[in-house]
Backbone as ProteinMPNN parsed JSONL, in Angstrom:
{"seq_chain_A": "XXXXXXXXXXXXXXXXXXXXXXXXXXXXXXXXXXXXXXXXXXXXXXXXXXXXXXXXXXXXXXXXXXXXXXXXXXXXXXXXXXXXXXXXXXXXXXXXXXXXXXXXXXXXXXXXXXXXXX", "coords_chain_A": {"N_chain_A": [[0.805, -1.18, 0.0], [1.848, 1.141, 0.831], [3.603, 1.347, -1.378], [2.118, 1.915, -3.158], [1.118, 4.519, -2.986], [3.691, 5.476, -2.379], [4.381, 5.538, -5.169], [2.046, 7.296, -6.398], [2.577, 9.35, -5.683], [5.104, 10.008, -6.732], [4.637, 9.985, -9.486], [2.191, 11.893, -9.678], [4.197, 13.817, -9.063], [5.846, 14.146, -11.58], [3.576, 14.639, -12.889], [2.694, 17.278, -12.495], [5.371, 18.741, -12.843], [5.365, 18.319, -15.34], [3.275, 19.517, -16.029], [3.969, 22.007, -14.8], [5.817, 22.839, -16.313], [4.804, 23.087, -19.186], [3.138, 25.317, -19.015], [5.218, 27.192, -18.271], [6.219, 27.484, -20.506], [4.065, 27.744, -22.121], [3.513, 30.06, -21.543], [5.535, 31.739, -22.231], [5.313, 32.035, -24.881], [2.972, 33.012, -25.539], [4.134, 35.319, -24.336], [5.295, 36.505, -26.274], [3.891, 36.285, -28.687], [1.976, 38.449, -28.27], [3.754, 40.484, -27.939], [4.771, 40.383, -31.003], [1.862, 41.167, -31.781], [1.545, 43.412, -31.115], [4.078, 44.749, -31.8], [3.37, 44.498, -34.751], [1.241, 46.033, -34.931], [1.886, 48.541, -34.615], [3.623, 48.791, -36.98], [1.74, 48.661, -38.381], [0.618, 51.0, -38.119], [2.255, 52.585, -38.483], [2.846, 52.172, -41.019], [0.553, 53.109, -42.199], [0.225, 55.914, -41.252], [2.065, 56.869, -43.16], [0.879, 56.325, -45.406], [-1.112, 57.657, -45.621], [0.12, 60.475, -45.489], [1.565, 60.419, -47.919], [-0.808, 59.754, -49.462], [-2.013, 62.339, -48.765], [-0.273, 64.0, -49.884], [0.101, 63.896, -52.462], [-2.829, 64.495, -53.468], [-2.648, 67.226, -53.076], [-0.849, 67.493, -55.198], [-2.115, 67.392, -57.138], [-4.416, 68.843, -56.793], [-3.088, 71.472, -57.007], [-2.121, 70.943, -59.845], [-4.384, 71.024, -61.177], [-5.311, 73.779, -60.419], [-3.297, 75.262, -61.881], [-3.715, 74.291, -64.764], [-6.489, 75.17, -64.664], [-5.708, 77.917, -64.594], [-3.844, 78.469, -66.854], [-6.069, 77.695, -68.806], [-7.4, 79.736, -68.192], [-6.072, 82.174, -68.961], [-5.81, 81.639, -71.306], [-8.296, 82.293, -72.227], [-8.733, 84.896, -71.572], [-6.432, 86.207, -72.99], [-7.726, 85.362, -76.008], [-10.188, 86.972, -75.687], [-8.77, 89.127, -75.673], [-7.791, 89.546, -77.773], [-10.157, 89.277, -79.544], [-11.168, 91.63, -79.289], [-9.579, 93.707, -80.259], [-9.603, 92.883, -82.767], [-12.39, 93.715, -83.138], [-12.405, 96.342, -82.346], [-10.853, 96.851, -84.529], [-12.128, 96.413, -86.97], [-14.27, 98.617, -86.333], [-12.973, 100.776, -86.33], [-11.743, 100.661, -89.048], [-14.077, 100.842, -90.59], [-15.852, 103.041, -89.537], [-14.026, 104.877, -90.922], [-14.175, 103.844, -93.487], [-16.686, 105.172, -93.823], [-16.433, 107.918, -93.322], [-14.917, 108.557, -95.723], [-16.705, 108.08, -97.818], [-19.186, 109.547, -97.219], [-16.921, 112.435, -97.183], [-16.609, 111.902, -100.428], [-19.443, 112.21, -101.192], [-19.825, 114.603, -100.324], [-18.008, 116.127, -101.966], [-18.998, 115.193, -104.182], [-21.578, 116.429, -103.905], [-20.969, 119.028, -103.592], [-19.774, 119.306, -106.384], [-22.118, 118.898, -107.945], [-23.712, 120.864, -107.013], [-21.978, 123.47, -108.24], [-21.636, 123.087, -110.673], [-24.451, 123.504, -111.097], [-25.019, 126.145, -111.325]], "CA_chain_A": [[0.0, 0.0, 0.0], [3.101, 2.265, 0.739], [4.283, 1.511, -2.416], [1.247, 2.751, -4.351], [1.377, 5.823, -2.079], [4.976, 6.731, -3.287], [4.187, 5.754, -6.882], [1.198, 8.123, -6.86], [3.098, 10.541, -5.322], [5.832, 10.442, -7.982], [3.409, 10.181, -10.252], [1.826, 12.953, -9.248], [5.026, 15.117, -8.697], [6.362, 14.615, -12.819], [3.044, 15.498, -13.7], [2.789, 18.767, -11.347], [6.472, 19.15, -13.312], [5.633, 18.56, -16.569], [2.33, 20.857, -16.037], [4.543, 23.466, -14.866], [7.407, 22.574, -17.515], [4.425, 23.66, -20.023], [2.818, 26.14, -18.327], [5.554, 28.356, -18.513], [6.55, 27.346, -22.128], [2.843, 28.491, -23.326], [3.409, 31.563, -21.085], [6.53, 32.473, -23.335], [4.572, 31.184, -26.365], [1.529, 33.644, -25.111], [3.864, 36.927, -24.084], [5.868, 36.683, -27.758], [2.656, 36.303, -29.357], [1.585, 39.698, -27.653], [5.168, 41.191, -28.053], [4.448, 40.473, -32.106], [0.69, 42.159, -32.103], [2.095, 44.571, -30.786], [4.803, 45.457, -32.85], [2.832, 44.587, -35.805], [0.323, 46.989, -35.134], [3.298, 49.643, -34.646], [4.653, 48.477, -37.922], [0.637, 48.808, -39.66], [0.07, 52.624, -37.663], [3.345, 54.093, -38.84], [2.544, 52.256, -42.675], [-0.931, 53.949, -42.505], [0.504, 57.272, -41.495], [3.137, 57.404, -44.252], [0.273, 56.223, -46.987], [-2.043, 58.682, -44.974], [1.025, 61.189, -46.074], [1.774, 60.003, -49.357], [-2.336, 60.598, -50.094], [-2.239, 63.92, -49.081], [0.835, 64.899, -51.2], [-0.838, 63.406, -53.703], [-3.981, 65.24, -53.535], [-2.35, 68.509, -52.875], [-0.167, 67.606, -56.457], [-3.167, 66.376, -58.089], [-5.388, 70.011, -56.919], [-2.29, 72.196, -57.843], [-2.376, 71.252, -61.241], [-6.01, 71.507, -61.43], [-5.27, 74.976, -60.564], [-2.374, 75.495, -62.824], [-4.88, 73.887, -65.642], [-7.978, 76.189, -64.968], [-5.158, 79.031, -64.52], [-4.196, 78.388, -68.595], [-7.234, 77.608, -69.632], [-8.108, 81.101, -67.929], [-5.264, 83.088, -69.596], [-5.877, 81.694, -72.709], [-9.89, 82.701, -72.649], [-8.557, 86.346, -72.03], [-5.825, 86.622, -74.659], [-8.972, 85.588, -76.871], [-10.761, 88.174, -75.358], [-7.817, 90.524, -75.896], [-7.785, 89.761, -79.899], [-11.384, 89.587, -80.189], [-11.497, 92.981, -78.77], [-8.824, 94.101, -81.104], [-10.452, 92.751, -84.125], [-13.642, 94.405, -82.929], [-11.97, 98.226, -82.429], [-10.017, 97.284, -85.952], [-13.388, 96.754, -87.3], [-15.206, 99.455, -86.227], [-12.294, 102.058, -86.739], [-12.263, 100.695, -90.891], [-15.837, 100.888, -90.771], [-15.451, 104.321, -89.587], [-13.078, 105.794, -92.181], [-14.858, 104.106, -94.445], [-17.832, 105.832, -93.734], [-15.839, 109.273, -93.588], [-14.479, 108.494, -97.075], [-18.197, 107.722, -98.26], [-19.474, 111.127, -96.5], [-16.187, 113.115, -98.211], [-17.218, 111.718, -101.58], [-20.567, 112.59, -101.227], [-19.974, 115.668, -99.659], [-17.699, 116.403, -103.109], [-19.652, 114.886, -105.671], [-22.652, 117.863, -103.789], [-20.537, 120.505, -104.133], [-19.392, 119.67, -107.81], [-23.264, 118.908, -108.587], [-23.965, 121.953, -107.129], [-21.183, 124.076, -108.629], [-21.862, 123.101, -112.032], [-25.702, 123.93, -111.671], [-25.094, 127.697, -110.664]], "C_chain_A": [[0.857, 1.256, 0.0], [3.614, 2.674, -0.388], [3.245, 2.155, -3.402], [1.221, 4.005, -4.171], [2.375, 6.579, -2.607], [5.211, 6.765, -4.953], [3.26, 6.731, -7.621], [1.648, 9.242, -6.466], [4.139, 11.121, -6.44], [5.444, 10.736, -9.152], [2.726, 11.836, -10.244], [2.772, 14.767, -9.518], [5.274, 15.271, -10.094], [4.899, 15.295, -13.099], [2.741, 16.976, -13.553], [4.689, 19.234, -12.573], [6.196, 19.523, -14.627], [4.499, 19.651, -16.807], [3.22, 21.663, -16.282], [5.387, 24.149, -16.056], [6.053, 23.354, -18.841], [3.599, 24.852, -19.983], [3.713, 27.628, -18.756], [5.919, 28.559, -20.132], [5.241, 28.478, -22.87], [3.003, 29.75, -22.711], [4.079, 32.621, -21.804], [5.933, 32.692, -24.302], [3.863, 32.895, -26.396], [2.337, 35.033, -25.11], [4.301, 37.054, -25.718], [4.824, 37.156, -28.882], [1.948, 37.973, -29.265], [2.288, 40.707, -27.897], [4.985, 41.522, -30.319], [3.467, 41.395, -32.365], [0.851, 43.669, -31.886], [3.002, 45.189, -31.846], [4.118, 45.431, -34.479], [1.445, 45.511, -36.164], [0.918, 48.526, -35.112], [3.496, 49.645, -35.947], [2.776, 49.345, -39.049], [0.248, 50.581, -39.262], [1.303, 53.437, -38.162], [3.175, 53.811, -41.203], [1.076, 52.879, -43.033], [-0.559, 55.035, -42.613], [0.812, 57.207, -42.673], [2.06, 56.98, -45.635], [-0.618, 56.861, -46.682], [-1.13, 60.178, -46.161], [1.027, 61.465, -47.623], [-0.12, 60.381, -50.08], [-2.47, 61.781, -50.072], [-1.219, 64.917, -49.847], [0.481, 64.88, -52.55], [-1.851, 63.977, -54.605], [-3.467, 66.528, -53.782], [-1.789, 68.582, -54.415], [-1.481, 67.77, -57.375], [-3.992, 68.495, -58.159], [-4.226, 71.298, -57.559], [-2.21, 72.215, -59.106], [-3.726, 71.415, -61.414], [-5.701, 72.879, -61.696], [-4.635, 75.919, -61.713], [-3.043, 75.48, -64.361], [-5.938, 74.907, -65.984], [-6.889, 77.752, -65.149], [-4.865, 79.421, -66.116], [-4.601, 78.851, -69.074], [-7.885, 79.459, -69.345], [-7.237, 81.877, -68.697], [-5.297, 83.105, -71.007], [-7.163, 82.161, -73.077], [-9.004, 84.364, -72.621], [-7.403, 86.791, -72.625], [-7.044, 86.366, -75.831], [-9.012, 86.267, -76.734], [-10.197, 88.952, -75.928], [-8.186, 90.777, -77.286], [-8.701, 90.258, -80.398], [-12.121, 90.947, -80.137], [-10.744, 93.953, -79.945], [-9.161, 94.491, -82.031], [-11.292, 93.671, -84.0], [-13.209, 95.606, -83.167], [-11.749, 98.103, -84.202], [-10.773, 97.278, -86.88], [-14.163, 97.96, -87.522], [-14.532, 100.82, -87.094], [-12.181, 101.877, -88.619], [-13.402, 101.206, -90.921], [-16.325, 102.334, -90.935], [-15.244, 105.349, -90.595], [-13.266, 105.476, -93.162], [-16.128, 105.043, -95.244], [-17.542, 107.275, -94.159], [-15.482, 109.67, -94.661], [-16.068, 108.732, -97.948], [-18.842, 109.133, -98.29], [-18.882, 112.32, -97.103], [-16.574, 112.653, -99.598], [-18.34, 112.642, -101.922], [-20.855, 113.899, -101.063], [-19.303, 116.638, -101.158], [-18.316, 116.499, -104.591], [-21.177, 116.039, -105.741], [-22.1, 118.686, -104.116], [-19.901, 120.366, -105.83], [-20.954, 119.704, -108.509], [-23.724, 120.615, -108.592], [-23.147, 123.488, -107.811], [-21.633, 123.998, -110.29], [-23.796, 123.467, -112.379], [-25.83, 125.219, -111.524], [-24.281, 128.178, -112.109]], "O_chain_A": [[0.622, 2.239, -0.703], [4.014, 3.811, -0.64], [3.605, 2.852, -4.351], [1.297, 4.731, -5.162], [2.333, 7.708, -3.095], [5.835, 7.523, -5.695], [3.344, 7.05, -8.807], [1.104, 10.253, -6.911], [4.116, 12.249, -6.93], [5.876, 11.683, -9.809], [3.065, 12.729, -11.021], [2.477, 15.919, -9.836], [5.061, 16.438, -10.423], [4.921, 16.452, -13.519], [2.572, 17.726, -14.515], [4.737, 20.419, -12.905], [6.534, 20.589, -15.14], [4.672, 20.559, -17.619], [3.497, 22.118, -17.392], [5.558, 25.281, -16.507], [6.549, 24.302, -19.452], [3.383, 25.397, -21.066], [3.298, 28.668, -19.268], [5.876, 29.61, -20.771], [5.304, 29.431, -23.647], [2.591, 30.685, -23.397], [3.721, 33.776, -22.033], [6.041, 33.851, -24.702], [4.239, 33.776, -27.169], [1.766, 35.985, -25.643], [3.562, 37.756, -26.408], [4.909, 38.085, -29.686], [1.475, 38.518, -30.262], [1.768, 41.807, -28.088], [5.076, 42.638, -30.832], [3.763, 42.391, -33.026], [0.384, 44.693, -32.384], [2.62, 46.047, -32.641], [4.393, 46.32, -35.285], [0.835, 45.648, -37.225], [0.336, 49.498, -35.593], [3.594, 50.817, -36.309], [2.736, 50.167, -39.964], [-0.338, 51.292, -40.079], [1.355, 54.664, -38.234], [3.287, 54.576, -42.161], [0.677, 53.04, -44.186], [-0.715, 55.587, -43.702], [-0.083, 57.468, -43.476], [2.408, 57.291, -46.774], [-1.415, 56.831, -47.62], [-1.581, 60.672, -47.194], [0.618, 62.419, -48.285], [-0.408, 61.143, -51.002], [-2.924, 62.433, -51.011], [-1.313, 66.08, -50.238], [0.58, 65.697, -53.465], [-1.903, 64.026, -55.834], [-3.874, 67.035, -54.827], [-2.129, 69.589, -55.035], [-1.455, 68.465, -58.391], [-4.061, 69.2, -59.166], [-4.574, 71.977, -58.524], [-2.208, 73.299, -59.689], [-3.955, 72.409, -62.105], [-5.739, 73.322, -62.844], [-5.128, 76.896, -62.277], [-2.944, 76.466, -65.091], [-6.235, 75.374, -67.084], [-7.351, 78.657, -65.843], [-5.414, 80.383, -66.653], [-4.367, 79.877, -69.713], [-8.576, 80.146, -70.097], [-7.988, 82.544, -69.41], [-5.003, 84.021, -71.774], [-7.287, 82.479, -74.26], [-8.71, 84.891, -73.694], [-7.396, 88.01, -72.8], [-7.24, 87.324, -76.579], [-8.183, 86.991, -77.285], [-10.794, 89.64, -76.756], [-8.683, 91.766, -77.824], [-8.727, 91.16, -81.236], [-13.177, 91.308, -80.657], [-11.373, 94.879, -80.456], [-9.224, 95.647, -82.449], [-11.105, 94.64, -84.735], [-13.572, 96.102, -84.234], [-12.232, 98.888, -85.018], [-10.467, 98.0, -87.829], [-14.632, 98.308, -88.606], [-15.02, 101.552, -87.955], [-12.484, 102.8, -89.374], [-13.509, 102.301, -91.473], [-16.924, 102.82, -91.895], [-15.937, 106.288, -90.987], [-12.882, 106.184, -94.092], [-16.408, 105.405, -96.386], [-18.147, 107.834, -95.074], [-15.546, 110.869, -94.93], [-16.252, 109.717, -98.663], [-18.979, 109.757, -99.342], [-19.61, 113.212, -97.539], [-17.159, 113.654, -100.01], [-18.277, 113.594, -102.701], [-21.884, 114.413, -101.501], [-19.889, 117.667, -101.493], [-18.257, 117.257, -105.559], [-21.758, 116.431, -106.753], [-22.569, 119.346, -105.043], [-19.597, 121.408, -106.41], [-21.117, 120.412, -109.502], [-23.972, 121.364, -109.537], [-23.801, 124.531, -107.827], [-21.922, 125.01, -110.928], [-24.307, 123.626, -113.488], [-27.007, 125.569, -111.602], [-23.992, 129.361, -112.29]]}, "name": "protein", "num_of_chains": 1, "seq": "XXXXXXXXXXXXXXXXXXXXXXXXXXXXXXXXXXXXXXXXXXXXXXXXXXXXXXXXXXXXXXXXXXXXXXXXXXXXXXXXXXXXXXXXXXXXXXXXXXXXXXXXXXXXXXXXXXXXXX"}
C-alpha cells in the first residue's frame, strides 16, 4: 500500500512538473505572441501614417495642377478676349473711315453737282 502511495506521489510530482514545464513554455509562447501584435500593429500605424502622407501629397499635387490647368485655360480665354477685342476696335475704326471716305465723296460729288448747276 506504501508503495502505491509513493508511486502516486511520484506520479503525481512529474506530472505537477511537466504541467509546470508547459505552463511556462505556453506563457513564453503567449507573451511573444503579444510582443508580435504589438509590434505589428506599430509596424501597420506608422505604414498607414506614411500612406495617410503620401495621399495627401498626392492630392495637394493632383489640386495644384487643377489649378495650374484652370489658370491656362483662364489666360488663354482672355488673350482671346484681348484679340477679339482688337479685331472688334479694328473693325469698327475701318468701318469708320470708311464711312468718312463715303461722306467726303458725297460731300464732293454735292458741291461739284452743285457748282456746275449755278
Amino acid at each position: 500500500m506504501m508503495d502505491d502511495f509513493d508511486l502516486e506521489a511520484r506520479r503525481q510530482k512529474l506530472y505537477n512538473n511537466i504541467k509546470n514545464k508547459w505552463k511556462s513554455i505556453s506563457k513564453e509562447y503567449t507573451e511573444k505572441i503579444e510582443e508580435m501584435k504589438i509590434k505589428n500593429e506599430k509596424v501597420y500605424k506608422e505604414k498607414s501614417q506614411k500612406f495617410k502622407q503620401k495621399l495627401k501629397k498626392k492630392e495637394l499635387l493632383i489640386k495644384k495642377q487643377i489649378e495650374l490647368k484652370n489658370e491656362k485655360i483662364l489666360q488663354k480665354k482672355r488673350e482671346q478676349e484681348a484679340i477679339s477685342k482688337k479685331k472688334s476696335d479694328d473693325v469698327l475704326k475701318n468701318l469708320e473711315e470708311f464711312n468718312k471716305k463715303q461722306e467726303e465723296k458725297r460731300l464732293k460729288l454735292e458741291q461739284d453737282t452743285f457748282l456746275k448747276s449755278m
